[in-house]
VEXGU-434567 format. One record per residue (C-alpha): x, y, z. Coordinates in nm, 4 decimals, always signed. Example, Ala and Ser with C-alpha at 12.3 -4.5 7.8 and 13.67 -1.06 7.14 Angstrom:
# VEXGU-434567
- +1.2300	-0.4500	+0.7800;
- +1.3670	-0.1060	+0.7140;
END
This chain:
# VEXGU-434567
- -5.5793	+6.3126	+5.2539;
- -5.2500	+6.1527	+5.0497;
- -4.9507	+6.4285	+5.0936;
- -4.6502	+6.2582	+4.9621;
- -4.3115	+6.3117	+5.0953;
- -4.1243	+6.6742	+4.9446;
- -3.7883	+6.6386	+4.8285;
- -3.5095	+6.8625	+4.9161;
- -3.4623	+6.9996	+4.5806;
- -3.8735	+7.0849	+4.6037;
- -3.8092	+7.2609	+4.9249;
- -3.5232	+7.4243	+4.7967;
- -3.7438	+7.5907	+4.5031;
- -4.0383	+7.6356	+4.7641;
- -3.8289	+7.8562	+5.0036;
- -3.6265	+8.0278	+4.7221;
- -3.9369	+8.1440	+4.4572;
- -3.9736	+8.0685	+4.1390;
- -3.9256	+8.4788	+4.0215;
- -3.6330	+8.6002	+3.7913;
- -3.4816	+8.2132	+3.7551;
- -3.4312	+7.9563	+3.5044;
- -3.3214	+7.6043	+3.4923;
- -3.0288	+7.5078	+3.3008;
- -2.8045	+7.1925	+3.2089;
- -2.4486	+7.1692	+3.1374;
- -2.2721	+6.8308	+3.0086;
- -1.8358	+6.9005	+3.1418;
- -1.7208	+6.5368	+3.0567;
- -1.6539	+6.4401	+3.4066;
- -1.6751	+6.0597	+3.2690;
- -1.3886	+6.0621	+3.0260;
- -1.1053	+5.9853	+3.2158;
- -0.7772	+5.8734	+3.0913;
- -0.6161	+5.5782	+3.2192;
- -0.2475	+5.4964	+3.2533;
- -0.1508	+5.0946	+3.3319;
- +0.1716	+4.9659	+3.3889;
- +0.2489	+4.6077	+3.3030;
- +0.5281	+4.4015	+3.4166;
- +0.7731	+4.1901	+3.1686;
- +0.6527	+3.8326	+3.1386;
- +0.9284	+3.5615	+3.1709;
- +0.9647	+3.3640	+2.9004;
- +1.1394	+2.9917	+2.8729;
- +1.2650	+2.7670	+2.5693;
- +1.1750	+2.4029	+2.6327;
- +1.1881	+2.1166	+2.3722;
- +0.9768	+1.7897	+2.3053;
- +1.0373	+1.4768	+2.1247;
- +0.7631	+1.2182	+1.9811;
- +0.7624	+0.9729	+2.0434;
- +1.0087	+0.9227	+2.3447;
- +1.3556	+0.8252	+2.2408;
- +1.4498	+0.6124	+2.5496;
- +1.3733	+0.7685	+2.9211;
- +1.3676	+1.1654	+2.8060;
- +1.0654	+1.2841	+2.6435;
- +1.1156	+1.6759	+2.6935;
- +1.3572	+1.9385	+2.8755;
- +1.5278	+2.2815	+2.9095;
- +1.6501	+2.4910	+3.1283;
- +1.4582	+2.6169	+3.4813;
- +1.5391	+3.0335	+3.4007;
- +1.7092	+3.2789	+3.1772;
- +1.9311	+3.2757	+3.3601;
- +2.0733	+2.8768	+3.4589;
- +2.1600	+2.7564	+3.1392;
- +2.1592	+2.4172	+3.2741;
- +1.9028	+2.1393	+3.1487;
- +1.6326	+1.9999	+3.3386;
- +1.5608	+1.6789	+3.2035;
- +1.1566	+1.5970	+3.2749;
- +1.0530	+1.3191	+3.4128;
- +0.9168	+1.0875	+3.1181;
- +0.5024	+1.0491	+3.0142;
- +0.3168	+0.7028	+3.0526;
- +0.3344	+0.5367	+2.7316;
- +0.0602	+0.3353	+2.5981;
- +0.2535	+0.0648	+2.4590;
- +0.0121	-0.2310	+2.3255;
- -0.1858	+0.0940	+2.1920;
- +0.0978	+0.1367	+2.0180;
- +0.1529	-0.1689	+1.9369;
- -0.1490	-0.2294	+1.7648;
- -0.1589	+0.1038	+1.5417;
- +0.1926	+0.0001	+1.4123;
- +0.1132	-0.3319	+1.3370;
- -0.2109	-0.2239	+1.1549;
- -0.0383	+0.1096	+1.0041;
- +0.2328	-0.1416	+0.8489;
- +0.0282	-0.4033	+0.7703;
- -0.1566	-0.1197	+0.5300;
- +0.2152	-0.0058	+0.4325;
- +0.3315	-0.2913	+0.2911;
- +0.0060	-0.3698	+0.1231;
- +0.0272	-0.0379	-0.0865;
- +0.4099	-0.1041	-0.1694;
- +0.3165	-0.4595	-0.2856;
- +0.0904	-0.2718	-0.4981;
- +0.3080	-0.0456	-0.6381;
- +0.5627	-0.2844	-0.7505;
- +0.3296	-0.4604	-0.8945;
- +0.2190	-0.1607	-1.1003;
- +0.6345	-0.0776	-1.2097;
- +0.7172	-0.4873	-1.2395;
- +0.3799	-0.6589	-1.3204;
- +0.5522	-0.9431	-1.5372;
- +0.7173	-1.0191	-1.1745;
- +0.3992	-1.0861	-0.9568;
- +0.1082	-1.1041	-1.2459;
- -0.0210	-1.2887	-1.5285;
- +0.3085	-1.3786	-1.6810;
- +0.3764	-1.6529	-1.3745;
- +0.0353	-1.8690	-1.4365;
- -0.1860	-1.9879	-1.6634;
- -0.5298	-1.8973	-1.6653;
- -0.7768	-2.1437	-1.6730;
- -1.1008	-2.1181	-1.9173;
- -1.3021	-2.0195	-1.6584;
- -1.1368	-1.7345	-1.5079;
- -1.0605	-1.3793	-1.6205;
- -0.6751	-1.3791	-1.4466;
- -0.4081	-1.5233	-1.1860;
- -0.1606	-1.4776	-1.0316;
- +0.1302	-1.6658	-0.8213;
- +0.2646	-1.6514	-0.4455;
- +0.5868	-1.6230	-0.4457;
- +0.6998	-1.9649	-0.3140;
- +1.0457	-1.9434	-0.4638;
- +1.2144	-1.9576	-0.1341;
- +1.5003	-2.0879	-0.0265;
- +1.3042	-2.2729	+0.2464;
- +1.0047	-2.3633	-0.0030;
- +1.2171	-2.4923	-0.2724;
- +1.0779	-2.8766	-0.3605;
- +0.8285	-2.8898	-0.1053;
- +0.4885	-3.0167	-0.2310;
- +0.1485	-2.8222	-0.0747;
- +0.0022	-3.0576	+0.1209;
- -0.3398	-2.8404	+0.2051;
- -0.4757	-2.5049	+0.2403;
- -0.6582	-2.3285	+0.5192;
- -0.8577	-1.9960	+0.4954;
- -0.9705	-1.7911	+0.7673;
- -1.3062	-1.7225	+0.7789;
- -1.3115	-1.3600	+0.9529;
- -1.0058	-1.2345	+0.7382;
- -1.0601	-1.3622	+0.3871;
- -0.7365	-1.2360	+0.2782;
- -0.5061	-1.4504	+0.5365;
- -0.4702	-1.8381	+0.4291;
- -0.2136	-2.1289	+0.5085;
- -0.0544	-2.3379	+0.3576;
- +0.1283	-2.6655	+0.4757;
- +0.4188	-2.7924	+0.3099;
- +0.5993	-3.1115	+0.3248;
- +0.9083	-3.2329	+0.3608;
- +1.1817	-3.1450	+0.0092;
- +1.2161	-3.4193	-0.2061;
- +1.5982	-3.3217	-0.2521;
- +1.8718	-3.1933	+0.0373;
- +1.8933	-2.8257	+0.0503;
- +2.1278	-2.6014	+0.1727;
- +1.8899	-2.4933	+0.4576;
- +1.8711	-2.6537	+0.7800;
- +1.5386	-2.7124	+0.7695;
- +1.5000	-3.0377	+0.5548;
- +1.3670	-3.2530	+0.8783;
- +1.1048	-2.9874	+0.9725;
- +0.7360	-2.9411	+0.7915;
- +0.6583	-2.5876	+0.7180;
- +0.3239	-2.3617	+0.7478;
- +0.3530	-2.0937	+0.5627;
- +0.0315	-1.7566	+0.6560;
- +0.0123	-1.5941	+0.3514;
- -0.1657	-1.2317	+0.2837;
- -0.3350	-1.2488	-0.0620;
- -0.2923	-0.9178	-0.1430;
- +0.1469	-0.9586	-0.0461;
- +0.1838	-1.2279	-0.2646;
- +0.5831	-1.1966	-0.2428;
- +0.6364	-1.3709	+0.0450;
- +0.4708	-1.5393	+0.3300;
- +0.4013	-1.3205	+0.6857;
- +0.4622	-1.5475	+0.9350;
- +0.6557	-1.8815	+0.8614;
- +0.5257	-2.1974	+1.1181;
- +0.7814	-2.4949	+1.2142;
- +0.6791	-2.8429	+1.3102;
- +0.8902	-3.1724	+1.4152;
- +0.5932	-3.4097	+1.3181;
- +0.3909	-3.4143	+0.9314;
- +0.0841	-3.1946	+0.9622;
- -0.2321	-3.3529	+0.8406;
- -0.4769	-3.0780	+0.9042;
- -0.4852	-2.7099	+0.9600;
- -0.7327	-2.4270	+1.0867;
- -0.7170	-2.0362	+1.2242;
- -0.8751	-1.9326	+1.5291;
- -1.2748	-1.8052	+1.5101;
- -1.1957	-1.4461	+1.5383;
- -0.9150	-1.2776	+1.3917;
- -0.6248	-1.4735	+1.2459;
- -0.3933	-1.4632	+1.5712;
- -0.3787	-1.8440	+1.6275;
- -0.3422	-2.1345	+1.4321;
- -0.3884	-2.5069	+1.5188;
- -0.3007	-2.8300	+1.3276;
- -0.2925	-3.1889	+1.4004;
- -0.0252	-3.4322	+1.3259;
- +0.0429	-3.7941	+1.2097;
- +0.1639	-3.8782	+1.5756;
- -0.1409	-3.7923	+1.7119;
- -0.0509	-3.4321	+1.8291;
- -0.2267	-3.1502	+1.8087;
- -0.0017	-2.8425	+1.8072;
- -0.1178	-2.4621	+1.8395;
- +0.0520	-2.1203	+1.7468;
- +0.0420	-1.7757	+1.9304;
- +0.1004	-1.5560	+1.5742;
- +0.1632	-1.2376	+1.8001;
- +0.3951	-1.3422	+1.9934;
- +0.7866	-1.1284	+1.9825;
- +1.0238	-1.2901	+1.7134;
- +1.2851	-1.2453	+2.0011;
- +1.1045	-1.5779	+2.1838;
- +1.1718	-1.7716	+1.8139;
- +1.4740	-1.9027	+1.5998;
- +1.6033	-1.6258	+1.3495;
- +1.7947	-1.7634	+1.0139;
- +1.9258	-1.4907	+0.7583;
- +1.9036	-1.6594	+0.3903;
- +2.1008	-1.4394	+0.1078;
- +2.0342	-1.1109	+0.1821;
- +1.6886	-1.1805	+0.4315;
- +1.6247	-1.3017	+0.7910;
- +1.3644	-1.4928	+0.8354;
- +1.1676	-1.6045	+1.1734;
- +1.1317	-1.9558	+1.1881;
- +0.8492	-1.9798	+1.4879;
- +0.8110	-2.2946	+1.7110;
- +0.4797	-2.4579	+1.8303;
- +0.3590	-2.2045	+2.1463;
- +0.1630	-2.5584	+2.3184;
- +0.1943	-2.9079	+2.1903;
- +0.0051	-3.1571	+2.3833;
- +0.2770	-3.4183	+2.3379;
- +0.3501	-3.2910	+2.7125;
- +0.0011	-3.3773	+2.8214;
- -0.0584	-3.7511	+2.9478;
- -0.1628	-3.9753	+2.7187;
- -0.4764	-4.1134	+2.8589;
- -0.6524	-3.8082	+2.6796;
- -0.4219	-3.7292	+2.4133;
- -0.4597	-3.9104	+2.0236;
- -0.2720	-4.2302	+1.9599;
- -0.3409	-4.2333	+1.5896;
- -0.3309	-3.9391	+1.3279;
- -0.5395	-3.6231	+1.3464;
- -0.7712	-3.6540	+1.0822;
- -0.9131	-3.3170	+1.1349;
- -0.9296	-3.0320	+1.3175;
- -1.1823	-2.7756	+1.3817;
- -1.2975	-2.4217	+1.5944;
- -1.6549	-2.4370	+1.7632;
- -1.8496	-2.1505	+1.7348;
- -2.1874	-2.0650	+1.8714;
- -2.4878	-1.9710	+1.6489;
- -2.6662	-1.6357	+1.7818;
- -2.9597	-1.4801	+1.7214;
- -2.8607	-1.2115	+1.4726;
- -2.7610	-1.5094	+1.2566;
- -2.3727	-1.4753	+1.3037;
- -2.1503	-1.7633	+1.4686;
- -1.9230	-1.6478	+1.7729;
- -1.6700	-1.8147	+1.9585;
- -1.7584	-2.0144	+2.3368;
- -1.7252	-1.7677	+2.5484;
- -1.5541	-1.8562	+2.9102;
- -1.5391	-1.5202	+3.1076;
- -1.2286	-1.3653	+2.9749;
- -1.2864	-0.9699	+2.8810;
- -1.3150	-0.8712	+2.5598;
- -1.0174	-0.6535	+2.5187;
- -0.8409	-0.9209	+2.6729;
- -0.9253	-1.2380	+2.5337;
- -0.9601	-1.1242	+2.1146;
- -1.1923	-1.4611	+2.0351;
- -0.9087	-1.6292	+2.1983;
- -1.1394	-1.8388	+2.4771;
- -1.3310	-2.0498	+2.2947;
- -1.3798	-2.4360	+2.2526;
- -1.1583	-2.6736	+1.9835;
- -1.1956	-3.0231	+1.8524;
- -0.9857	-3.2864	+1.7092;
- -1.0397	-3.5911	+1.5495;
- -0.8562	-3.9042	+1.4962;
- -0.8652	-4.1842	+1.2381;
- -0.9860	-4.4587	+1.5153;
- -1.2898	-4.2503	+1.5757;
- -1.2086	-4.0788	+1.8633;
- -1.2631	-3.7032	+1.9102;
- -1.1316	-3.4858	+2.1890;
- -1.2645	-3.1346	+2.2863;
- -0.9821	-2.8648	+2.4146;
- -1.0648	-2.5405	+2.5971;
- -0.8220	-2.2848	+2.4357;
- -0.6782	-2.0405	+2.7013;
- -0.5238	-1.7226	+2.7163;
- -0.2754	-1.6799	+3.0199;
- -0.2442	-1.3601	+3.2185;
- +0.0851	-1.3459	+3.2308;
- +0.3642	-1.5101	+3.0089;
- +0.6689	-1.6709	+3.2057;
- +1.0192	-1.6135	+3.0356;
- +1.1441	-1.9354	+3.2351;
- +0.8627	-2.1709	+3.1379;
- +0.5786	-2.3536	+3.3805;
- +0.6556	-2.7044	+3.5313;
- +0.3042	-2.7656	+3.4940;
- +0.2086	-2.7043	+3.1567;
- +0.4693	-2.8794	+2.9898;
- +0.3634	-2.8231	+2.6665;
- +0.3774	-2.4325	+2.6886;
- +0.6457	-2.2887	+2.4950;
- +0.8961	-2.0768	+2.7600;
- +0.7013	-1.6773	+2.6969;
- +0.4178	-1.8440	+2.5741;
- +0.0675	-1.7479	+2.6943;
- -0.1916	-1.9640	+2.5126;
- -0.2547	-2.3246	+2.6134;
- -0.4882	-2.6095	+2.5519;
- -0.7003	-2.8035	+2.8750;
- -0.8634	-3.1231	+2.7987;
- -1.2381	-3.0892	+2.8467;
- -1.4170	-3.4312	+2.6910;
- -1.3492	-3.7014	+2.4608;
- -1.5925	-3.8899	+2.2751;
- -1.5669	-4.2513	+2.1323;
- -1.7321	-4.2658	+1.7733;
- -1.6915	-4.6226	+1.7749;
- -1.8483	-4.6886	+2.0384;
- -2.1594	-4.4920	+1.9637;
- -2.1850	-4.6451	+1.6302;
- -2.1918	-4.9761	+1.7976;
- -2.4708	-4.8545	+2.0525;
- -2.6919	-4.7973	+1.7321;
- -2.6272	-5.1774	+1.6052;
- -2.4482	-5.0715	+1.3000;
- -2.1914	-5.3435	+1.3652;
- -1.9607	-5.2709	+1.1014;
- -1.6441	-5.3454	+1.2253;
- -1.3785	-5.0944	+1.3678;
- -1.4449	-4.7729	+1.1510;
- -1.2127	-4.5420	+1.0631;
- -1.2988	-4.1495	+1.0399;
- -1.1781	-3.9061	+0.8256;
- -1.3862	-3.5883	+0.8284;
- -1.5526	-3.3791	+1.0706;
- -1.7895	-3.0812	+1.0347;
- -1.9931	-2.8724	+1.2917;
- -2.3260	-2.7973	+1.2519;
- -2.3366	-2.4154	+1.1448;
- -2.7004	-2.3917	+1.3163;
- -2.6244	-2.5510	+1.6197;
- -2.2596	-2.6386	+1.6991;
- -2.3306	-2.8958	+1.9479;
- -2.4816	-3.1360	+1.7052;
- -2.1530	-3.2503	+1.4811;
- -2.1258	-3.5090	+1.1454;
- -1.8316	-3.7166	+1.0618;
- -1.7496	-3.9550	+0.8001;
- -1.5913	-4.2773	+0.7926;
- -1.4705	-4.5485	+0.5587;
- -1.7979	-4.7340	+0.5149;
- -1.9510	-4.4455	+0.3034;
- -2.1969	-4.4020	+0.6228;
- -2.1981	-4.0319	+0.8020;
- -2.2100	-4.0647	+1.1622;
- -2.4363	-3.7304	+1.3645;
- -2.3572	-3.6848	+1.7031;
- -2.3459	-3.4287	+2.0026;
- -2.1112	-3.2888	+2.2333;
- -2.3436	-3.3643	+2.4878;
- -2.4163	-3.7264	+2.4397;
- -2.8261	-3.6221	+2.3461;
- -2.9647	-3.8356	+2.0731;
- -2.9503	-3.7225	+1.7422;
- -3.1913	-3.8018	+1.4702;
- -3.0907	-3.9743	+1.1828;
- -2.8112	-4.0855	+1.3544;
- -2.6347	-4.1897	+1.0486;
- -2.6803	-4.0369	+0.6674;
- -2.6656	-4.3394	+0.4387;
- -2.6006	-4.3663	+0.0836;
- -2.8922	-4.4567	-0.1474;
- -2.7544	-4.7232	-0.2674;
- -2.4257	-4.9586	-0.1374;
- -2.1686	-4.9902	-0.4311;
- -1.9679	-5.3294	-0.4498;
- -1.6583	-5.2224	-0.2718;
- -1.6203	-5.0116	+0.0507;
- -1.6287	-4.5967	+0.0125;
- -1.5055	-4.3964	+0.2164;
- -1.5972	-4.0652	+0.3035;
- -1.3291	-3.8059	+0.1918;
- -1.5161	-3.4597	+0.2145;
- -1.7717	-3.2774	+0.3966;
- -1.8969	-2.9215	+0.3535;
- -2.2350	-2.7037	+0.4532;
- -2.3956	-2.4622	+0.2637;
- -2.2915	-2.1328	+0.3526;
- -2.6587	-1.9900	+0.2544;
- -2.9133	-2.2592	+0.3494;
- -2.7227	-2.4613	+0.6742;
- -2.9508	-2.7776	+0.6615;
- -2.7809	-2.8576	+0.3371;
- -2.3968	-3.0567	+0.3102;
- -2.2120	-3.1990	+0.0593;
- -2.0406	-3.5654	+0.1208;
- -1.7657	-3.6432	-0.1464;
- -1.6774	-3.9734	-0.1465;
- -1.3161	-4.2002	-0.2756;
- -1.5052	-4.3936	-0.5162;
- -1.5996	-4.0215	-0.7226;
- -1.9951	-4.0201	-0.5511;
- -2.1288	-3.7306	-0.4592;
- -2.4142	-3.6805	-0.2993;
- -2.6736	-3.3588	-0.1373;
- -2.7718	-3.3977	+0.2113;
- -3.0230	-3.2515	+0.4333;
- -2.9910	-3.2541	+0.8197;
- -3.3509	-3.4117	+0.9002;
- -3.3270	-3.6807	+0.6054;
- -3.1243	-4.0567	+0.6089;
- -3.1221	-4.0676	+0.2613;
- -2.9556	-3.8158	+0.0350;
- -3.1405	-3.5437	-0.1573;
- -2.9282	-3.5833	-0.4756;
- -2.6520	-3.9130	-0.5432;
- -2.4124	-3.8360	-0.8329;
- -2.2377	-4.1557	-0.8792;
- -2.0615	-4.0824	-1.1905;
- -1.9480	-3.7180	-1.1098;
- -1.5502	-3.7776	-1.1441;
- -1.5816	-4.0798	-1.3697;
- -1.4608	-4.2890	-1.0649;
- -1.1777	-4.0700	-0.9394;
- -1.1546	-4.0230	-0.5868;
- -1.2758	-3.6978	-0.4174;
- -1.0080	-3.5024	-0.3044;
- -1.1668	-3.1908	-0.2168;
- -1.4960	-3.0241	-0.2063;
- -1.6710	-2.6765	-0.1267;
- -1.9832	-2.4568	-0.1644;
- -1.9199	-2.1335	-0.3067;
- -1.9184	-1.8428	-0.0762;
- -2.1005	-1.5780	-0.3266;
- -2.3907	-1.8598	-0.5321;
- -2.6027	-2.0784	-0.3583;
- -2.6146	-2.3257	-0.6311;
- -2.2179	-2.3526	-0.7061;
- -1.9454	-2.5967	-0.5112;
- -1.6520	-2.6910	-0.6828;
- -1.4894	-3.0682	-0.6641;
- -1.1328	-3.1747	-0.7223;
- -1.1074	-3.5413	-0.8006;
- -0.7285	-3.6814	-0.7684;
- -0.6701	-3.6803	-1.1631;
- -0.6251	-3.3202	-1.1168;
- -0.9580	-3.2820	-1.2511;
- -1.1575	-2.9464	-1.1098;
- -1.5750	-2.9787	-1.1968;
- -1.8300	-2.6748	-1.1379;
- -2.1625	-2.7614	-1.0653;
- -2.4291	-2.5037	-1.0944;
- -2.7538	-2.7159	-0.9674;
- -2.9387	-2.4232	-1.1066;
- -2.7924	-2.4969	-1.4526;
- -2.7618	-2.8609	-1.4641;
- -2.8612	-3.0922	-1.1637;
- -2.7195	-3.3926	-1.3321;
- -2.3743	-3.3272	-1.4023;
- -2.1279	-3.0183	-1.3698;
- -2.1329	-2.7329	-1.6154;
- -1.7651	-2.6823	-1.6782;
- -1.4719	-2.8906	-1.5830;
- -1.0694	-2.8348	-1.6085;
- -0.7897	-3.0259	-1.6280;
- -0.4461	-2.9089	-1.4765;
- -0.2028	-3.1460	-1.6975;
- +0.1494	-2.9902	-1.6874;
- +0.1541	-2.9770	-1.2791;
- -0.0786	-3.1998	-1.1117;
- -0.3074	-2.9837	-0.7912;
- -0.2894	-3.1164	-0.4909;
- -0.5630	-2.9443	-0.2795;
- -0.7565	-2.5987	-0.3173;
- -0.9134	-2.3010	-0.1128;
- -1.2215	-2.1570	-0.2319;
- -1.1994	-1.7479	-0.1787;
- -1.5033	-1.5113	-0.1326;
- -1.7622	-1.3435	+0.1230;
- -2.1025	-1.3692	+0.0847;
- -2.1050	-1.0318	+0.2785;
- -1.9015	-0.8651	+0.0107;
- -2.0292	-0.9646	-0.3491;
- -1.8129	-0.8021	-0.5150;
- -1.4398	-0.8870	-0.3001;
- -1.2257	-1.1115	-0.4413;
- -1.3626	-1.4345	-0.5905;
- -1.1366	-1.7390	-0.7153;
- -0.9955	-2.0272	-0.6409;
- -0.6603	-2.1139	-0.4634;
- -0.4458	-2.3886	-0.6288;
- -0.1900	-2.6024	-0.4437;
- +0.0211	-2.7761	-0.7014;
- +0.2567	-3.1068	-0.6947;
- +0.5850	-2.8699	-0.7354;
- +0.5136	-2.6426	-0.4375;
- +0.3662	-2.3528	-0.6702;
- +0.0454	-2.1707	-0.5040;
- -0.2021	-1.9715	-0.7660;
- -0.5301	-1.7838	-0.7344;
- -0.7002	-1.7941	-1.0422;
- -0.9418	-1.5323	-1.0766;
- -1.3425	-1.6786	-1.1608;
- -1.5656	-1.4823	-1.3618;
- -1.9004	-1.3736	-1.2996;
- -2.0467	-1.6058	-1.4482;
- -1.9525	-1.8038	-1.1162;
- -1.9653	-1.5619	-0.8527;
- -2.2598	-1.2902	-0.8766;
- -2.5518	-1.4286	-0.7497;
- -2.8751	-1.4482	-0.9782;
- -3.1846	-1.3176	-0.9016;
- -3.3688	-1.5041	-0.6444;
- -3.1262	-1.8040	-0.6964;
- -3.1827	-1.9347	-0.2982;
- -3.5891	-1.9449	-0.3846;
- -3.4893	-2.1379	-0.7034;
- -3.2514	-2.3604	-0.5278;
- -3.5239	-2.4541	-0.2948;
- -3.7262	-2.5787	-0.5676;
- -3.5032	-2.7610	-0.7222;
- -3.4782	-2.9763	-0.4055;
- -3.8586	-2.9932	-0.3457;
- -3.9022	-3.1630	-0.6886;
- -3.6102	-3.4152	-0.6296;
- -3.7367	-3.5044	-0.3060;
END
């Protein structure tokens, strides 16, 4: 038997009967109840703000309605090289756009009107190096940075004529953006002549020449114009900056007794195909590609390597030990190695005499391995690392009947086994890394006129461009003609000292052209067409050919 439990209402029908009765339900809004809440006044308080902080004080007001007093708050942190950074980029873009603009409302100012084009360019246009400090100086060579294809230098020498500036017994560097043509960013100062030039591997925040006395000289382009000379000319100041390190205070057991014949940044060749700077434990927000490896070459043959070093901490009052560090400066050079060219040559039983160098390149596919040339017309191949090198010298095919020397050298920006060697009798001739003997010899190629300066086009694998010292400017396009160039110009009315070559293979279609340094102290960029710059189809491939047949 299951009885389950009776309820009390169940019991309460079971006792009372279910006769005469009826259930019934009735709804009386027992749930809608009314509310009352009472709130009390909120306090309320005027304070003010200001961004960013104008001195100690960044915001304030008083404690209650009632004190009318102000409480001054105790300032934020602020971020200052954050700061620093977005202002320097944010006016960087500024001026850009207003150099553009009054370009647009004045072009006859900036634009076509101020050069000549040549025949094989579509435009140019003029820096404006109608300076005071500029006036009569004659260009002396051209750098370009490699990372930041807009940011050159030039070097100037000394004016032929007294001018009213004191500056007549200093050489001038002048870092120019392309696209702020009216006047140069950052203007460089140097006691000795400056015979070669170069930016730092990363971004364009150091630059480093050597000298005719044998110095080689290096400056920090962010440092404060407070640490530098200031010089107001008409209605403009201008910031004349000083050398940050000069190893004229390092001993002279490792330092160059003869000119610097060149100077040059090592990089490192990575797998993804890109070159990055020697690395040497410094973080990356810290060191900016500025710890990396340098080398420096004089004419007797003798090339020094420098470790280029980024100090924690800059000293106002200057270091007694580095005495080549600028007082506030922070980047230095330490000796590493030094290698004897001369020397090696001799170990290899070329015995040629003392040899004099002139040029020196680093192997884009594996920096330690380096090539020089000298004044024999021979190009010496060596290694940081004193390992042997094979060929150990790249020989002309044939000896001419006076001594050549080697004025040029430049690699192939698309195929890295290739180089170029121009040479001071007008010979030119195609190189491969694994060969003695040259690919192609052009003996003919300036009609005898020295080779000033030579370089592979950035944007066609089959184009460099020569300048012979006639003033003459040739085009080859091996793809074209393998025998001679295709087009040539010559700049009568002022003669063209040196040239840049402008363009990024990564960016076809950036700005392509050439950079002229003329006799008077002019600069130009004449615009190429496309003719020279856009890449034809499979043009590498044919390129390749080209050399299998001549070899």
């Amino acid at each position: 038997m299951d009885l389950p439990p009776v309820s009390e209402y169940d019991m309460y029908i079971k006792n009372f009967g279910r006769t005469n009765t009826k259930q019934a339900y009735v709804q009386y809004n027992d749930d809608n109840l009314d509310r009352d809440i009472q709130t009390d006044e909120v306090e309320t308080l005027e304070k003010w703000t200001q961004f960013p902080a104008a001195g100690a004080v960044v915001c304030g007001g008083p404690t209650s309605d009632s004190d009318l007093s102000l409480d001054f708050l105790s300032t934020t942190r602020i971020d200052t090289p954050r700061l620093t950074n977005f202002l320097r980029s944010a006016c960087q873009v500024m001026s850009v756009l207003i150099e553009e603009d009054r370009a647009e409302m004045q072009p006859s100012q900036i634009f076509k009107s101020k050069g000549t084009s040549l025949s094989v360019c579509d435009g140019c246009f003029q820096f404006n190096t109608n300076l005071p400090f500029l006036h009569d100086r004659e260009v002396h060579s051209l750098s370009l940075s490699l990372v930041q294809r807009q940011t050159i230098i030039s070097v100037h020498g000394l004016p032929r004529k007294p001018s009213a500036v004191r500056l007549d017994s200093k050489f001038i560097l002048c870092v120019w953006n392309i696209w702020e043509p009216s006047s140069p960013q950052k203007v460089l100062i140097c006691e000795s002549e400056v015979r070669c030039c170069c930016f730092s591997p990363g971004k364009a925040t150091l630059v480093f020449a050597g000298t005719v006395d044998g110095s080689v000289v290096l400056w920090d382009l962010r440092e404060r114009s407070s640490l530098h000379h200031t010089m107001k000319i008409g209605d403009f100041e201008w910031i004349f900056r000083e050398p940050t390190f000069c190893t004229d205070g390092i001993l002279s057991t490792v330092n160059h007794s003869c000119p610097v014949q060149a100077i040059e940044t090592i990089s490192i060749a990575a797998a993804d195909g890109k070159h990055h700077s020697l690395s040497f434990s410094v973080p990356h927000e810290e060191s900016s590609g500025l710890s990396f490896q340098l080398a420096s070459l004089d004419e007797s043959g003798l090339l020094n390597l420098w470790v280029v070093v980024e100090l924690p901490k800059a000293d106002i009052a200057g270091s007694q030990l580095d005495l080549g560090l600028i007082p506030g400066g922070k980047v230095k050079l330490i000796h590493s190695s030094r290698i004897n060219m001369n020397s090696n040559i001799l170990q290899m039983g070329a015995h040629l005499g003392v040899l004099q160098t002139s040029s020196l390149k680093f192997l884009p596919s594996d920096p330690n391995h380096f090539i020089m040339g000298t004044d024999t017309g021979l190009v010496s191949h060596g290694t940081r690392h004193g390992l042997r090198t094979s060929p150990r010298l790249y020989k002309p095919q044939q000896n001419g009947p006076r001594p050549v020397q080697v004025t040029c050298l430049n690699f192939c920006p698309f195929e890295e086994t290739l180089f170029l060697v121009g040479c001071s009798d007008g010979s030119v001739r195609l190189h491969r890394t694994t060969s003695e003997y040259p690919v192609f010899q052009w003996n003919d190629s300036t009609k005898g006129q020295p080779v000033v300066f030579m370089q592979w086009s950035f944007t066609r694998p089959a184009v460099f461009f020569i300048l012979d010292a006639e003033s003459y400017i040739y085009i080859w396009d091996l793809l074209d003609n393998d025998m001679q160039p295709v087009a040539q110009e010559l700049i009568q009315s002022d003669k063209v000292t040196t040239i840049a070559v402008l363009g990024d293979p990564e960016k076809p279609n950036a700005l392509s052209g050439l950079v002229l340094a003329k006799q008077s102290g002019t600069i130009e960029i004449q615009y190429l067409n496309k003719r020279w710059t856009v890449i034809q189809h499979e043009e590498l491939k044919k390129l390749h050919k080209i050399l299998q047949f001549a070899i």
